[in-house]
C-alpha positions in Angstrom: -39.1 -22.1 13.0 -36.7 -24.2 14.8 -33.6 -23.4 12.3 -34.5 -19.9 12.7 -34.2 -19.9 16.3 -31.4 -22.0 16.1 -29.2 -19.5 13.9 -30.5 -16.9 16.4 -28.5 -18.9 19.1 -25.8 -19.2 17.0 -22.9 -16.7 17.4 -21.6 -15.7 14.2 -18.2 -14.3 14.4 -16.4 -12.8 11.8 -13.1 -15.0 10.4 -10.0 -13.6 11.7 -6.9 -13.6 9.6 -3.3 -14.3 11.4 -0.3 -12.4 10.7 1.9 -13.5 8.2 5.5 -12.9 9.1 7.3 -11.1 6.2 9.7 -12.1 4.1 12.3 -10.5 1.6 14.4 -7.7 2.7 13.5 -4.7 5.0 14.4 -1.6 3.3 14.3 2.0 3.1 14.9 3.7 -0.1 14.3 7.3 -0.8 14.8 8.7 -4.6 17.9 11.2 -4.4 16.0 13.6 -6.1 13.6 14.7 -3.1 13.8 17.0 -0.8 14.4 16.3 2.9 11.2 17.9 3.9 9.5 15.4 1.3 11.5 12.1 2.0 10.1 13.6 6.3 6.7 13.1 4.8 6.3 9.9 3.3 8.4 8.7 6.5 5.4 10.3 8.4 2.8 8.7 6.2 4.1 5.3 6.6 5.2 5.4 10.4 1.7 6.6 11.0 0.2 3.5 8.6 2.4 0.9 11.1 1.4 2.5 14.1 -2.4 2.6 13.2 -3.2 -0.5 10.8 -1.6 -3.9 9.5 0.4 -2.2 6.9 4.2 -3.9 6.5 5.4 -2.1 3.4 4.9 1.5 1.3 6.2 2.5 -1.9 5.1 5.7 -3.8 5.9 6.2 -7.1 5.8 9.8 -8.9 6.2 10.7 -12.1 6.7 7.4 -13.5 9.6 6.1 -11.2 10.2 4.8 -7.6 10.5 8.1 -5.6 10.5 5.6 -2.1 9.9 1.9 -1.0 9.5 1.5 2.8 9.4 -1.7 4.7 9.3 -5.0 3.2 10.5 -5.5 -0.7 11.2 -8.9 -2.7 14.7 -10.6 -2.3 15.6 -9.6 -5.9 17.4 -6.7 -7.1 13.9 -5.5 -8.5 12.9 -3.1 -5.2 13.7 1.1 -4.6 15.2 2.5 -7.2 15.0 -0.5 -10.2 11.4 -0.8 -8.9 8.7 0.0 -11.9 5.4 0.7 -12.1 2.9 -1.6 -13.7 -0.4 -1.4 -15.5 -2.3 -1.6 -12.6 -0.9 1.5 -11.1 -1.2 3.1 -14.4 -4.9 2.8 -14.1 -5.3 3.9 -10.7 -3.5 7.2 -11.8 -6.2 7.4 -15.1 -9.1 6.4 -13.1 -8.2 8.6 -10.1 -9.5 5.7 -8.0 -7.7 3.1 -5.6 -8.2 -0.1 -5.8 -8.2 -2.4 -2.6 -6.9 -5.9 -3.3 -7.8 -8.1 0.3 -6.6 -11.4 -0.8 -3.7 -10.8 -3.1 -2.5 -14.3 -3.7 -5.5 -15.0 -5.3 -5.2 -12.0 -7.4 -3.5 -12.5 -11.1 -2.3 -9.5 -11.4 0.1 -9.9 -8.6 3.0 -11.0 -10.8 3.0 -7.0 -11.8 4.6 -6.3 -8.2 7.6 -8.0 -8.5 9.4 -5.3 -6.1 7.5 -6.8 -3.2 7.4 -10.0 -1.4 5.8 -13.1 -1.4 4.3 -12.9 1.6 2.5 -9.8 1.3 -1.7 -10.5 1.9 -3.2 -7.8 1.0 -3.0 -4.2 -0.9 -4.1 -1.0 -1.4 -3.2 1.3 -4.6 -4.1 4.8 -4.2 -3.7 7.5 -6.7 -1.6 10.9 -5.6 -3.1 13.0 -8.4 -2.4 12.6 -12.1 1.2 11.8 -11.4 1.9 9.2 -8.6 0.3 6.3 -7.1 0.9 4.8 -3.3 0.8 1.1 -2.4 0.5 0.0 0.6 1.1 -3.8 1.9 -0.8 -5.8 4.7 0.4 -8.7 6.4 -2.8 -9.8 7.0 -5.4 -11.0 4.3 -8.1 -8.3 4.2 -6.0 -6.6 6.7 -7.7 -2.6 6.1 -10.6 -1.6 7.5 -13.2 0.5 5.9 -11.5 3.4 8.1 -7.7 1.9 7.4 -9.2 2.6 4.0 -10.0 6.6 4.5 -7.0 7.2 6.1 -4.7 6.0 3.6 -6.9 8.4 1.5 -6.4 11.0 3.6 -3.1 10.5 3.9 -2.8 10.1 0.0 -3.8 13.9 -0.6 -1.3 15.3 1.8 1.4 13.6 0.2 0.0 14.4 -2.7 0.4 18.0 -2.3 4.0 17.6 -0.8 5.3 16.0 -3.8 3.7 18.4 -6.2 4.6 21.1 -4.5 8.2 20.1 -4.4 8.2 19.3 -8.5 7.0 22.3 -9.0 10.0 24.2 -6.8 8.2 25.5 -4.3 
């Protein structure tokens, strides 16, 4: 009884995770091949995901290549347009499920995302349809939120419709 009441007294506070300043290169790339009103978009999408969450980096791919890396990338030439997708992403796309990676330094599949730095914590793939996936970087260790996590969801389908919509010729 004792204990009990003890842990009772005890405040429990959640561990909080600092920042981890980024390294590699800031960059924005855009594939030549979309349009101005889609390239506005994914700007949109990832100015929103700074302004409301922990996010440091973006990159969508579509249709098997890198239609646009934003933020942070990896000090190599591997990043924008040289930057490929792995089999990770390829199973987000066939699943049609993301996939939230809190901790990725711990994670071995981290070696598949060459494209981005070191110092990226954490991770989030989300599929855009059958054809595209979108990653976005923390710079915190389990830096989204369960919301974080609906809104890059969200966000996910309207981008997904703008860059079908724009294959398609619309």
């Amino acid at each position: 009884s004792c204990v009990l009441t003890g842990l009772q007294w005890s405040s429990i506070k959640a561990r909080v995770y600092p920042k981890v300043e980024q390294g590699g290169l800031e960059i924005e790339y855009f594939d030549e091949s979309l349009s101005r009103q889609v390239r506005e978009e994914i700007q949109w999408c990832y100015d929103a995901l700074i302004d409301s969450s922990s996010t440091c980096g973006l990159v969508v791919f579509h249709k098997g290549k890198c239609a646009a890396q934003l933020g942070f990338a990896a000090d190599d030439s591997s990043y924008g347009s040289q930057a490929t997708m792995g089999p990770m992403c390829k199973t987000m796309i066939e699943r049609d499920k993301g996939n939230y990676i809190p901790n990725l330094k711990v994670y071995p599949g981290r070696i598949e995302f060459t494209y981005l730095p070191d110092t990226v914590q954490a991770l989030i793939m989300q599929p855009l349809g059958d054809e595209g996936v979108m990653l976005v970087c923390s710079d915190t260790q389990r830096g989204f939120t369960k919301v974080d996590q609906s809104w890059i969801s969200t966000i996910s389908e309207k981008l997904d419709v703008s860059l079908s919509s724009s294959s398609d010729g619309e």
